[in-house]
DSSP file (Angstrom, degrees, kcal/mol; ACC not computed):
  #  RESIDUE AA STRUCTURE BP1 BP2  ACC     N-H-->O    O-->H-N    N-H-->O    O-->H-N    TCO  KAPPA ALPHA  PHI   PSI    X-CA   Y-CA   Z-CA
    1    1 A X              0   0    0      0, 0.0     2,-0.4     0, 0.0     5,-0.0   0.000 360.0 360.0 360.0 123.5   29.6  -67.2  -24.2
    2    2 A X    >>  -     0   0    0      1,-0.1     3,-1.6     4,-0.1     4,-1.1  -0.340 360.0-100.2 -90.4 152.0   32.4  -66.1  -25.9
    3    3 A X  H 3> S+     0   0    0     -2,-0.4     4,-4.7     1,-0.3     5,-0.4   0.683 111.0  53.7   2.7 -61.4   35.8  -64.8  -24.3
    4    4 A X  H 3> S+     0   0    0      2,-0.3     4,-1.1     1,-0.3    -1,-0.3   0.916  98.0  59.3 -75.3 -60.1   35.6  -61.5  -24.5
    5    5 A X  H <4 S+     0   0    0     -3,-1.6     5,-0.3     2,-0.3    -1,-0.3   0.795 108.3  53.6 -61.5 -38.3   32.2  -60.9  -22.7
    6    6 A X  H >X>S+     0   0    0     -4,-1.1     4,-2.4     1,-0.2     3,-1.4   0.990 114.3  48.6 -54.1 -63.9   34.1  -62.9  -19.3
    7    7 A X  H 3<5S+     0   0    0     -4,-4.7    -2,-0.3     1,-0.4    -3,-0.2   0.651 109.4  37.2 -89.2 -23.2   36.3  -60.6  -19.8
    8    8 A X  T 3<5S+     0   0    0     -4,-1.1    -1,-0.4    -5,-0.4    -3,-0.1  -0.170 118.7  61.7-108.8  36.8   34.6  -57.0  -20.2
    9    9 A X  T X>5S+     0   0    0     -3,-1.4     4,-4.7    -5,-0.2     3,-0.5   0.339 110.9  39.4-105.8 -48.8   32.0  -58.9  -17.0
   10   10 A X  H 3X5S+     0   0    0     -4,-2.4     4,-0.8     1,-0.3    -3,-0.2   0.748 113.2  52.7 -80.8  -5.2   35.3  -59.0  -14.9
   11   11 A X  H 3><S+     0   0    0     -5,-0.5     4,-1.2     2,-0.1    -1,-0.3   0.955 116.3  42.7 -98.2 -39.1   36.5  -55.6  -16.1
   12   12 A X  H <> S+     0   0    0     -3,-0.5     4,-2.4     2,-0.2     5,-0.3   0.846 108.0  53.0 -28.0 -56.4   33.0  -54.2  -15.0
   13   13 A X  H  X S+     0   0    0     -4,-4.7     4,-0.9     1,-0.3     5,-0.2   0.944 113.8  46.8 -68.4 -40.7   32.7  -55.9  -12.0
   14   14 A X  H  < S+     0   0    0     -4,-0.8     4,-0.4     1,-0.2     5,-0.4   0.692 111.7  53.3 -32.7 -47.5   36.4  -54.3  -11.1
   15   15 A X  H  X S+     0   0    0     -4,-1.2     4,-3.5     2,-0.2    -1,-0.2   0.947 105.2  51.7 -61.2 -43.9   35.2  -51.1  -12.3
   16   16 A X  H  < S+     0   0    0     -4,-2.4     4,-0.3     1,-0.3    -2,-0.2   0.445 112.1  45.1 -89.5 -22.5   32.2  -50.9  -10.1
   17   17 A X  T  < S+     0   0    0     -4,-0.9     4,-0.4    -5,-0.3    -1,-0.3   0.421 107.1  56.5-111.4   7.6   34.0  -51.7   -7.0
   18   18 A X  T  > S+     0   0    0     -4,-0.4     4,-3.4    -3,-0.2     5,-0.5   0.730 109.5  48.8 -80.1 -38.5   36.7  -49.4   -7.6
   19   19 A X  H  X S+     0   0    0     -4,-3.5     4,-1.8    -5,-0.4     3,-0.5   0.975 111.5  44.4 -46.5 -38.7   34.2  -46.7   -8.0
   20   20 A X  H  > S+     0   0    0     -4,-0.3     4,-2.4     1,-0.2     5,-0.4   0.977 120.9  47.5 -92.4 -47.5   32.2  -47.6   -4.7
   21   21 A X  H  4 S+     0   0    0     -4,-0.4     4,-0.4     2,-0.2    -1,-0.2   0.823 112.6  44.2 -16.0 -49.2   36.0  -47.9   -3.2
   22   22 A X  H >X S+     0   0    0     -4,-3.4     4,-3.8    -3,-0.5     3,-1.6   0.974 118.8  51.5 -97.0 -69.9   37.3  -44.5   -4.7
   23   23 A X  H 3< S+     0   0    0     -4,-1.8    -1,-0.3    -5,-0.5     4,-0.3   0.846 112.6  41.9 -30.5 -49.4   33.6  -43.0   -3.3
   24   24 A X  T 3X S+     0   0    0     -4,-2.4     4,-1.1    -5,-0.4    -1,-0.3   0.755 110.1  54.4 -94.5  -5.8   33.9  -44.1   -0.1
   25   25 A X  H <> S+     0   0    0     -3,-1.6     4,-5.6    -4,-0.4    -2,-0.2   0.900 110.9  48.6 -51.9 -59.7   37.7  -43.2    0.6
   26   26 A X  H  X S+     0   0    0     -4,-3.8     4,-0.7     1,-0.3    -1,-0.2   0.348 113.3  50.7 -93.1  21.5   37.0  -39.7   -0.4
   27   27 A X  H  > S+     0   0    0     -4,-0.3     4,-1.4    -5,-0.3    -1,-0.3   0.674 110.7  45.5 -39.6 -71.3   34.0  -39.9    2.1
   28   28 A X  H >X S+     0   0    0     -4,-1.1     3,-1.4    -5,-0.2     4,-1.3   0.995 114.8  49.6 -43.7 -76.0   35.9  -41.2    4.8
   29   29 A X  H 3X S+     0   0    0     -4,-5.6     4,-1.3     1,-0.2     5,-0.3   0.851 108.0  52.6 -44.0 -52.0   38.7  -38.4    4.0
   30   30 A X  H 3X S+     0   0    0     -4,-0.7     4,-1.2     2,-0.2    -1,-0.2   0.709 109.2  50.5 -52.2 -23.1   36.1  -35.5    3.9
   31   31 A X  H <X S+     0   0    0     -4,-1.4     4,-2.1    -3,-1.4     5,-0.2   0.982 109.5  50.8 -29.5 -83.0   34.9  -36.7    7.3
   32   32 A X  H  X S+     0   0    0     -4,-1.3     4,-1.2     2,-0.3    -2,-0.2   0.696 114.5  42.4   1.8 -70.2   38.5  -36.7    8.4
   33   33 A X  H  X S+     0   0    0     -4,-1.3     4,-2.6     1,-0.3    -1,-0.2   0.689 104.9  62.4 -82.5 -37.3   39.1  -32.9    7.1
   34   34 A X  H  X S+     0   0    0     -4,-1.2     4,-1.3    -5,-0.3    -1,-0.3   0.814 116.3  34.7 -73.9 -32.3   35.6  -31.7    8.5
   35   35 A X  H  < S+     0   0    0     -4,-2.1    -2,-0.2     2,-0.2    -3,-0.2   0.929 116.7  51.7 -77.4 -22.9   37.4  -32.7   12.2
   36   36 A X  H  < S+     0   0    0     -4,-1.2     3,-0.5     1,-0.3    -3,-0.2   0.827 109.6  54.7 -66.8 -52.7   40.8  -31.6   11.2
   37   37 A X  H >X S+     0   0    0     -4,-2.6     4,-1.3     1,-0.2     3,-0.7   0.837 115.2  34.7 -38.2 -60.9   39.0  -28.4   10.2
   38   38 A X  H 3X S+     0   0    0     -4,-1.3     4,-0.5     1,-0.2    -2,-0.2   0.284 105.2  64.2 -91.4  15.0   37.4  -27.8   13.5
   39   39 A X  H 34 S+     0   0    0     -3,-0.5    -1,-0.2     2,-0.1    -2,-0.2   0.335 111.4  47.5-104.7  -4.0   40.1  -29.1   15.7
   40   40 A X  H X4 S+     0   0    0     -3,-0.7     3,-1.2     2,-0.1     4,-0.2   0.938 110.7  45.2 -58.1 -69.7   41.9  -26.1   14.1
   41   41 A X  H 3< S+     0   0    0     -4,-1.3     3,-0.4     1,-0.2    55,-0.2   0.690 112.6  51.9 -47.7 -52.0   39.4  -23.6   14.4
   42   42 A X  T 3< S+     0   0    0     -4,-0.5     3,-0.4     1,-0.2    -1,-0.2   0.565 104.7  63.5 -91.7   9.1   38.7  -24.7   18.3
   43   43 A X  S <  S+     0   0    0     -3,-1.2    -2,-0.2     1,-0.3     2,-0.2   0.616 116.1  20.8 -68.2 -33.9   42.4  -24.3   18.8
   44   44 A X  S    S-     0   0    0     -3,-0.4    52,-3.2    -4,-0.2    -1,-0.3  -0.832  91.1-160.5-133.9  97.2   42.8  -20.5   18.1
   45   45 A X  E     -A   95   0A   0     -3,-0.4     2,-0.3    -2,-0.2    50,-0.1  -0.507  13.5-179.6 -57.5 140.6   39.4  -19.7   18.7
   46   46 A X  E     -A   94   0A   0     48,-0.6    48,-2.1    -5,-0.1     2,-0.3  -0.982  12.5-147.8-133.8 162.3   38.4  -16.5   17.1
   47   47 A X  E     +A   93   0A   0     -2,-0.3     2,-0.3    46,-0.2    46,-0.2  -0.953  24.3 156.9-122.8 137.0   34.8  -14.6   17.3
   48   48 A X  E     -A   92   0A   0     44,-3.3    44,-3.2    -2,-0.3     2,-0.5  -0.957  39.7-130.8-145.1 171.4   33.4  -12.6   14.8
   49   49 A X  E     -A   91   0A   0     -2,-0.3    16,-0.4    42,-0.2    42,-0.3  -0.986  40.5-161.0-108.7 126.2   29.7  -11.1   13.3
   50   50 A X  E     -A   90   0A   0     40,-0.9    40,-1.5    -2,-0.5     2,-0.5  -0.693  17.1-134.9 -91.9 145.8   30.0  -11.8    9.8
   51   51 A X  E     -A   89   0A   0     12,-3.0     2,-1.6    -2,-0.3    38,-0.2  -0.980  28.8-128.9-108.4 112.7   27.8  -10.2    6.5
   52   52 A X        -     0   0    0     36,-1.9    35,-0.9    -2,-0.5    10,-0.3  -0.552  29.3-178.3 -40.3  66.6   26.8  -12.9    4.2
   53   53 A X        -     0   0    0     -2,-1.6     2,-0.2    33,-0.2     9,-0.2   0.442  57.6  -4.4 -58.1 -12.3   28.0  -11.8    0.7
   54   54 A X  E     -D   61   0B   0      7,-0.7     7,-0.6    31,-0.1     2,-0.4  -0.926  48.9-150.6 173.9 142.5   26.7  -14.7   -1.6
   55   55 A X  E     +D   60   0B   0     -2,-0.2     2,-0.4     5,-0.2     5,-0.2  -0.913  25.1 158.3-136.9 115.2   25.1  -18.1   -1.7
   56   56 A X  E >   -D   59   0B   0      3,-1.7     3,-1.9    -2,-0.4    -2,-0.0  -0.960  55.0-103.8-153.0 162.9   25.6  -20.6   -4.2
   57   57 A X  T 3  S+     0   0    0     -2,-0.4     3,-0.1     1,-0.2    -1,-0.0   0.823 117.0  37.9 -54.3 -19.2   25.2  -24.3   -4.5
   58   58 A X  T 3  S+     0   0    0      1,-0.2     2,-0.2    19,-0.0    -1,-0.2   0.461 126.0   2.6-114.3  -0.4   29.3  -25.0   -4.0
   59   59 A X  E <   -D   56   0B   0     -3,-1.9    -3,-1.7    18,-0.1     2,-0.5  -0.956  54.4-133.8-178.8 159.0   30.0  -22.5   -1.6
   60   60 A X  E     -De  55  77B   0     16,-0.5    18,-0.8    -5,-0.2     2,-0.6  -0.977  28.0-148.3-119.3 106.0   28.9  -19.6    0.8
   61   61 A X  E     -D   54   0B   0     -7,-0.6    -7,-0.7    -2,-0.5    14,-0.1  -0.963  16.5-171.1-130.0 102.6   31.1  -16.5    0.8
   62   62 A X        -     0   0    0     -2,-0.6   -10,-0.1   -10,-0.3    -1,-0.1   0.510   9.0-154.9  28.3 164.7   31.4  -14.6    3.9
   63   63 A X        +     0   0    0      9,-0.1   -12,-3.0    10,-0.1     2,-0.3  -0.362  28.0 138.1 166.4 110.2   33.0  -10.9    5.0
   64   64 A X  E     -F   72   0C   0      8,-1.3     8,-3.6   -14,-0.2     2,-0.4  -0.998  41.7-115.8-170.6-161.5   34.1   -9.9    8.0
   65   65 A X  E     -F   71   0C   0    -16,-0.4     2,-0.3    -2,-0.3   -16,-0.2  -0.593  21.3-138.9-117.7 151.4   36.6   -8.2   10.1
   66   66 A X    >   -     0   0    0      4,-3.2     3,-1.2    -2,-0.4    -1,-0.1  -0.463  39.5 -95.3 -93.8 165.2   39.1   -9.5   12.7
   67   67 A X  T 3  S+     0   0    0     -2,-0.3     2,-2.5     1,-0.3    -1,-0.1   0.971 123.5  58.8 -40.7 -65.6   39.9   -7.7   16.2
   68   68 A X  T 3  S-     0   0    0      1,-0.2     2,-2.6     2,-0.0    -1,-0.3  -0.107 121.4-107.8 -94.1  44.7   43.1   -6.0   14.5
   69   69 A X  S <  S+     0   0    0     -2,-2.5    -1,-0.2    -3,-1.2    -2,-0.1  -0.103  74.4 130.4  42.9 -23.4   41.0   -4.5   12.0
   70   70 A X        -     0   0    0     -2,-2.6    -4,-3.2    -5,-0.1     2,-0.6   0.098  49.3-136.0 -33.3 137.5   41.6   -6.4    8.6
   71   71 A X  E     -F   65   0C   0     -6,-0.2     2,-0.6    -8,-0.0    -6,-0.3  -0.783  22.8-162.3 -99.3 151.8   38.6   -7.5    6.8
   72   72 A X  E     +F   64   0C   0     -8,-3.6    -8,-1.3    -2,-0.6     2,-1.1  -0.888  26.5 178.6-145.1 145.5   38.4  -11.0    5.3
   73   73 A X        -     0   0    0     -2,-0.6     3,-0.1   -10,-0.2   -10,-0.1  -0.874  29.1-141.1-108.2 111.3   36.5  -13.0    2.8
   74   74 A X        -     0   0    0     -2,-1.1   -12,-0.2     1,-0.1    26,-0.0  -0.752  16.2-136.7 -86.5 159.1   38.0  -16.8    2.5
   75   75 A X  S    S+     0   0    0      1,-0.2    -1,-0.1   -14,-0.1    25,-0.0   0.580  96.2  52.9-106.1 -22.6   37.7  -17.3   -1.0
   76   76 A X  S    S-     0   0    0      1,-0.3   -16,-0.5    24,-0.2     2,-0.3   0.774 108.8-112.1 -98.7 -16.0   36.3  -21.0   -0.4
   77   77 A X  B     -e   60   0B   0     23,-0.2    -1,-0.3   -18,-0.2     2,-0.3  -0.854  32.8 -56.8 123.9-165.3   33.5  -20.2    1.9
   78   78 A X    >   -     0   0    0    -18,-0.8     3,-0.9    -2,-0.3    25,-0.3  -0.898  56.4-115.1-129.3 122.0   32.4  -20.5    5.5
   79   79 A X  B 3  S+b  103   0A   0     23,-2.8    25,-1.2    -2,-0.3    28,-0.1  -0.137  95.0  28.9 -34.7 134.2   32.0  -24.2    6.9
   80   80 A X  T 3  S+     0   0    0     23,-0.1     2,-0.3     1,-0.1    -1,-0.2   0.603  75.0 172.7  85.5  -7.4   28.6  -25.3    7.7
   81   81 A X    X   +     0   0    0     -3,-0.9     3,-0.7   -21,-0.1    -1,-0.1   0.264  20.6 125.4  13.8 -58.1   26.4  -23.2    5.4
   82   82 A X  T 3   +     0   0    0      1,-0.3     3,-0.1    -2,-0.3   -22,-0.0  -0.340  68.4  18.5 -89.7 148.7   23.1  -24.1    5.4
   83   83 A X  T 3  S+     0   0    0      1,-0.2     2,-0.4    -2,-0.1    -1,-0.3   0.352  89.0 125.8  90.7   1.6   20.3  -22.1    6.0
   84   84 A X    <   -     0   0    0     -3,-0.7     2,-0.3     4,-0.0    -1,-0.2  -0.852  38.4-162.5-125.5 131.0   22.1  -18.8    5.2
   85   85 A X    >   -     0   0    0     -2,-0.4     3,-1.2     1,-0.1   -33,-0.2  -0.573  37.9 -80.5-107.1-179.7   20.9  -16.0    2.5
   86   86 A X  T 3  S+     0   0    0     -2,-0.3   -33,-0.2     1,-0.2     2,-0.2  -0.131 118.4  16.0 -44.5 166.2   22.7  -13.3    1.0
   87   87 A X  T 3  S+     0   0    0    -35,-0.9    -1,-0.2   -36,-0.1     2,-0.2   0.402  90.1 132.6  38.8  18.5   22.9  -10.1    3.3
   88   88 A X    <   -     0   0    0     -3,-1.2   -36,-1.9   -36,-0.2     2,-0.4  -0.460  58.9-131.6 -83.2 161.2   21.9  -12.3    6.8
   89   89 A X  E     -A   51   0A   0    -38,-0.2     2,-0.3    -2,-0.2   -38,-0.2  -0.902  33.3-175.2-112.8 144.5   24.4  -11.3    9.5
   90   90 A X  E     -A   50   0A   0    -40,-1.5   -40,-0.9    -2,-0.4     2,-0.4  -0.788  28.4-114.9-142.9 178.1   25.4  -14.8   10.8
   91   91 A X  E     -A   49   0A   0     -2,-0.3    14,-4.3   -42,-0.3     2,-0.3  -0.999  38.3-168.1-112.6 117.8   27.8  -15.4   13.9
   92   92 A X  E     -AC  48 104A   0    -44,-3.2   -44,-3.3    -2,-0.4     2,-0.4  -0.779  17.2-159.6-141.8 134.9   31.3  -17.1   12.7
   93   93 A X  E     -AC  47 103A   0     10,-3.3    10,-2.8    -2,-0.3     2,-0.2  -0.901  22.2-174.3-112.5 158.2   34.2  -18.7   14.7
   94   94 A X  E     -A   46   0A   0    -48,-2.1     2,-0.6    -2,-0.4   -48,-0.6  -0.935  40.8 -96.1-156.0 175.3   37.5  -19.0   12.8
   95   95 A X  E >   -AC  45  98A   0      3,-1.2     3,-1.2     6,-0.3     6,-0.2  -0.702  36.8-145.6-111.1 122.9   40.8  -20.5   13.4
   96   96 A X  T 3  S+     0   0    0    -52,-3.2     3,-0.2    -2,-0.6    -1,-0.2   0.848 101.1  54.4 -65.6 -28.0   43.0  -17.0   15.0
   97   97 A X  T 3  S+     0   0    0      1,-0.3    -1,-0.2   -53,-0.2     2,-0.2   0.532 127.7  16.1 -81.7  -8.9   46.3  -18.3   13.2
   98   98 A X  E X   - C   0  95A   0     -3,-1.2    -3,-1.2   -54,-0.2     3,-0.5  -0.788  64.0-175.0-175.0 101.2   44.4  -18.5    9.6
   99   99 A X  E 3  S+     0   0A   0     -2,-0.2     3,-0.3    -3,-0.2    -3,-0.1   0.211  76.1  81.5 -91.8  24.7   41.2  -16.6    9.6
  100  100 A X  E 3  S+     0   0A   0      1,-0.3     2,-0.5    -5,-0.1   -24,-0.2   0.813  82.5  79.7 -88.3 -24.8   40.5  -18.0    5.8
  101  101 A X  E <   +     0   0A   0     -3,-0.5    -6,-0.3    -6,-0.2    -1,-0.3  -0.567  65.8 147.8 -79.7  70.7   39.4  -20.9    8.0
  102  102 A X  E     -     0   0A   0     -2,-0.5   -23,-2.8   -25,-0.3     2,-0.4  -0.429  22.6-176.0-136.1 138.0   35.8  -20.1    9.3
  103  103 A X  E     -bC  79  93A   0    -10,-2.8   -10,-3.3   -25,-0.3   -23,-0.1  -0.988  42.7 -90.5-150.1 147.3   32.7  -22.2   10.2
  104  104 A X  E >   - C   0  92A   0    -25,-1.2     3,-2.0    -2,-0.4   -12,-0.2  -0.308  61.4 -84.6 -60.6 130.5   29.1  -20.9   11.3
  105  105 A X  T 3  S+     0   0    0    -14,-4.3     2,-3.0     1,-0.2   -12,-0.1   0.354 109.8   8.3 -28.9-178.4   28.8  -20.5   15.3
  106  106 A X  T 3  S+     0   0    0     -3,-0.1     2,-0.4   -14,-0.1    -1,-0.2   0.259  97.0 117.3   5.5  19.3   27.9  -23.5   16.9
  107  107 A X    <   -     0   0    0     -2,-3.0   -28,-0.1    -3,-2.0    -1,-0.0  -0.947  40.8-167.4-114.5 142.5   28.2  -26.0   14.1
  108  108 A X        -     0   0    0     -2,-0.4     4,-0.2    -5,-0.1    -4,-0.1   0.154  40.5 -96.5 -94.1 179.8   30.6  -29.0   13.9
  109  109 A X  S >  S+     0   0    0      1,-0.1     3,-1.1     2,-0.1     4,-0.2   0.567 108.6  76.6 -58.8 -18.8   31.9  -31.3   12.2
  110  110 A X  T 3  S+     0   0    0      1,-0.3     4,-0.2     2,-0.2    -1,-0.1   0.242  85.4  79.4 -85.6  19.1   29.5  -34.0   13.3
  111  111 A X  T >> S+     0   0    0      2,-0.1     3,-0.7     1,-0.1     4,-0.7   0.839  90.6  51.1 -79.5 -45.4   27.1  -32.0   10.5
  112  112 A X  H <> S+     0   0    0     -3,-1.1     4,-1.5     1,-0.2     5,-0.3   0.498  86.5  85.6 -89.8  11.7   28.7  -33.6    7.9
  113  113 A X  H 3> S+     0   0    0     -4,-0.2     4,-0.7     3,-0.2    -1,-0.2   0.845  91.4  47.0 -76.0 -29.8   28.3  -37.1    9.4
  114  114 A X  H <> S+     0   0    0     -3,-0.7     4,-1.0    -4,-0.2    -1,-0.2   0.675 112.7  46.6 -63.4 -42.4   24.7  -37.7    7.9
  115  115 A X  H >< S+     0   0    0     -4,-0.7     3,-1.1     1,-0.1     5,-0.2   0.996 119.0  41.3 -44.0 -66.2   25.4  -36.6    4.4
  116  116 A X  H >X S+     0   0    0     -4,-1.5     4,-1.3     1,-0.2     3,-1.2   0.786 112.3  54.0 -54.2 -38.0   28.4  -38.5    4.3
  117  117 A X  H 3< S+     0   0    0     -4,-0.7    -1,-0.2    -5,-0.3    -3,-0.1   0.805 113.5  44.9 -42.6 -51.4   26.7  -41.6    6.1
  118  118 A X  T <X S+     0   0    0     -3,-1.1     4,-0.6    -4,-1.0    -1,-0.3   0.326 109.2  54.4-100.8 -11.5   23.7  -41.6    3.3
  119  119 A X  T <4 S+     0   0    0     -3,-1.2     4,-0.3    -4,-0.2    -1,-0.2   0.665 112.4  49.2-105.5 -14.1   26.3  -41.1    0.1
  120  120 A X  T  < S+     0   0    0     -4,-1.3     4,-0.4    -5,-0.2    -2,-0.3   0.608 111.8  43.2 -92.3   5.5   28.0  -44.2    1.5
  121  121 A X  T  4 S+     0   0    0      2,-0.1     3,-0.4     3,-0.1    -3,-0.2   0.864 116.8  51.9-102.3 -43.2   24.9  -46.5    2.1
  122  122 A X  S  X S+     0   0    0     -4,-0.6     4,-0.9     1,-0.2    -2,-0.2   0.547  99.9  56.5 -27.5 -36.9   23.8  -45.5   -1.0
  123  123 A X  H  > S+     0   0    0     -4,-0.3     4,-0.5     1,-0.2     5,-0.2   0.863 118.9  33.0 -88.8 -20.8   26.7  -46.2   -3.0
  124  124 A X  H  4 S+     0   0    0     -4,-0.4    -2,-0.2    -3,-0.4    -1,-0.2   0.263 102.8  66.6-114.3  29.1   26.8  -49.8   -2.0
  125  125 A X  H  > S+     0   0    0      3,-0.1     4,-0.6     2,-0.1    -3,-0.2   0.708 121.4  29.7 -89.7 -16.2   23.3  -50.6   -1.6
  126  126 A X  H  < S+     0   0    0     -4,-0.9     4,-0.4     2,-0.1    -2,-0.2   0.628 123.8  46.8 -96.5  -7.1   23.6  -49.9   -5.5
  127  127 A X  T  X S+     0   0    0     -4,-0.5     4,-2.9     2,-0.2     5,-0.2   0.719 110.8  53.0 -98.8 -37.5   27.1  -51.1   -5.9
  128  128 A X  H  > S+     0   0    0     -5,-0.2     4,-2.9     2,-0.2     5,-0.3   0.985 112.7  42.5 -71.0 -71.5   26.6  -54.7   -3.6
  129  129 A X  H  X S+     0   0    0     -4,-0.6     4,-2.2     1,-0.3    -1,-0.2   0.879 117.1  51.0 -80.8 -43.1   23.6  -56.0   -5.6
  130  130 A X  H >> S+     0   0    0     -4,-0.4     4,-3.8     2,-0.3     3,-0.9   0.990 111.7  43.4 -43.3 -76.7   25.5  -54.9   -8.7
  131  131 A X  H 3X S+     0   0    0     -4,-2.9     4,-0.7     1,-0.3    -2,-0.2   0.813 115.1  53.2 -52.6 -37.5   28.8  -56.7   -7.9
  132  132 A X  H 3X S+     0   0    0     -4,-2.9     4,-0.7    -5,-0.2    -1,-0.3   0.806 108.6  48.2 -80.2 -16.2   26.6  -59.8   -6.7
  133  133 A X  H XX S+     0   0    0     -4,-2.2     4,-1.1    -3,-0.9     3,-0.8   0.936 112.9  44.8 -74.8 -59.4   24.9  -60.0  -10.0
  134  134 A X  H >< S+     0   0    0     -4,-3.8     3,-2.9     1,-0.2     2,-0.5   0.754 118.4  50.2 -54.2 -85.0   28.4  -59.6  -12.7
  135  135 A X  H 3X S+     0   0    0     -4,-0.7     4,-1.4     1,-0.4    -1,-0.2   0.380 106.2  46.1 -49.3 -22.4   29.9  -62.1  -10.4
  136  136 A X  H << S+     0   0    0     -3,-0.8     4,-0.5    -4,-0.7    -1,-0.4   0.710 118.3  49.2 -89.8 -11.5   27.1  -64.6  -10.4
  137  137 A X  T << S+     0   0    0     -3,-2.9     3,-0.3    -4,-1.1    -2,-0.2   0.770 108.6  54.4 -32.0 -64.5   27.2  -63.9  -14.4
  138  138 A X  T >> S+     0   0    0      2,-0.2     4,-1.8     1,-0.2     3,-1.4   0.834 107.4  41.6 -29.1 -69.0   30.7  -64.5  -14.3
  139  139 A X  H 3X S+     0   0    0     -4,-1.4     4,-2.6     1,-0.2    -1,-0.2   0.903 116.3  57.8 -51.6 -33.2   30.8  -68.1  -12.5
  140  140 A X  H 34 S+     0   0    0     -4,-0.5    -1,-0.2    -3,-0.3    -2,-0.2   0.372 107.8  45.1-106.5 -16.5   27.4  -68.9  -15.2
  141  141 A X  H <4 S+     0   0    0     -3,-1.4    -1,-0.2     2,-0.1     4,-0.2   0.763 116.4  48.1-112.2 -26.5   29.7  -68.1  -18.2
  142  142 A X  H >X S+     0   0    0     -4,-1.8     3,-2.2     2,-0.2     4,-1.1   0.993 114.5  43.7 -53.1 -67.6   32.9  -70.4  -16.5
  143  143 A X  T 3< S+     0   0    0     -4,-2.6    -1,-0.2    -5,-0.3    -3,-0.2   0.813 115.1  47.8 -58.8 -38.2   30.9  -73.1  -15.9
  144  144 A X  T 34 S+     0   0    0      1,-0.2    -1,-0.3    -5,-0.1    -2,-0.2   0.753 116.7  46.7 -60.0 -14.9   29.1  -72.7  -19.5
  145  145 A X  T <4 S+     0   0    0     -3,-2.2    -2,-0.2    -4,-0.2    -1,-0.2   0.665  90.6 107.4-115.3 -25.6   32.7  -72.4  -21.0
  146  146 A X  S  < S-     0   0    0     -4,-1.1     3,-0.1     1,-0.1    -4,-0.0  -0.360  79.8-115.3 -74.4 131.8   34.1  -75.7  -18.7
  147  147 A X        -     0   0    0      1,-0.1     2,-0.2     3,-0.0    -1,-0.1  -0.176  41.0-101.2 -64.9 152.2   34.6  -78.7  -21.1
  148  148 A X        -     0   0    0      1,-0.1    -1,-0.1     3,-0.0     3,-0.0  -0.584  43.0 -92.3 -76.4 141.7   32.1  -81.6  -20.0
  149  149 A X        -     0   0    0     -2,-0.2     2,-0.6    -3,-0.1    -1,-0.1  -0.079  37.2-117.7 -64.9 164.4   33.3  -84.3  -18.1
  150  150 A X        -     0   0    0     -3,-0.1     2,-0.1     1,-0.0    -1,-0.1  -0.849  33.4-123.9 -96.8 127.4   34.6  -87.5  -20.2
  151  151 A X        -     0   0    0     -2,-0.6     2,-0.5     1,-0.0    -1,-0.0  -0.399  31.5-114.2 -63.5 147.6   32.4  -90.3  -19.1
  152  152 A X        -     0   0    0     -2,-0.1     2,-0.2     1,-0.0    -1,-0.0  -0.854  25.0-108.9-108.2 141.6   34.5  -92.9  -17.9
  153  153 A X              0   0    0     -2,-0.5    -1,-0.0     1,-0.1     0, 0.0  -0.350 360.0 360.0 -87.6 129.4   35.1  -96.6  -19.7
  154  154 A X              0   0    0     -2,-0.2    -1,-0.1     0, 0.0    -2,-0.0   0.443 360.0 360.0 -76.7 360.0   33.6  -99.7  -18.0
């Protein structure tokens, strides 16, 4: 096996666990941000009845109005989404110091613990069998490549 194929195995094998790395980091972190989020939110509780304005795969867009009469739409959406159509009236707590932050009544962070759970068993039930395969490829092309031993003289 010549050079160059060791070398784009071990540059593979490198790639393929930075990926399942770089994937499970930014798992981890969105976890993180989904408590961060609602340890905000249950800090200056606010309550409001919200109008459902839009529904779209990346984000859920919201409208409603605070105690001191201002209306607000947060521009990234409402936490916790699913299940919610256009023009539903939905019941929304939001964080009183920054009402851009807003999550559907009674749901948590511990929502996002099963998505997240299932993109990280998933990325290394395909990423482990992967990694054990170059690497056993890798050792098979060393050992092919290793000069033979020199018999030794009686």
């Amino acid at each position: 096996m010549a050079a160059r194929s060791v070398q784009a195995r071990r540059i593979g094998w490198f790639a393929v666990l930075g990926v399942a790395v770089l994937l499970t980091v930014m798992c981890v972190s969105l976890v993180f941000a989904a408590f961060r989020n609602d340890n905000a939110i249950e800090s200056h509780l606010g309550t409001a009845t919200a109008t459902v304005e839009s529904v779209a795969f990346d984000r859920t867009i919201i409208q409603y109005q605070t105690p001191d009469g201002i209306v607000h739409s947060p521009p990234t959406g409402v936490l916790y989404p699913s299940g919610l159509a256009a023009g539903q009236l939905v019941a929304i707590e939001y964080d009183a110091t920054n009402p851009e932050l807003t999550r559907v009544a009674g749901r948590t962070a511990t929502l996002t613990l099963l998505p997240v759970g299932m993109t990280v068993l998933i990325t290394w039930l395909v990423a482990g069998p992967l990694l054990w395969w170059l690497r056993r490829l890798i050792k098979r092309d060393r050992s092919a490549a290793a000069p033979a031993p020199v018999p030794a003289r009686a």
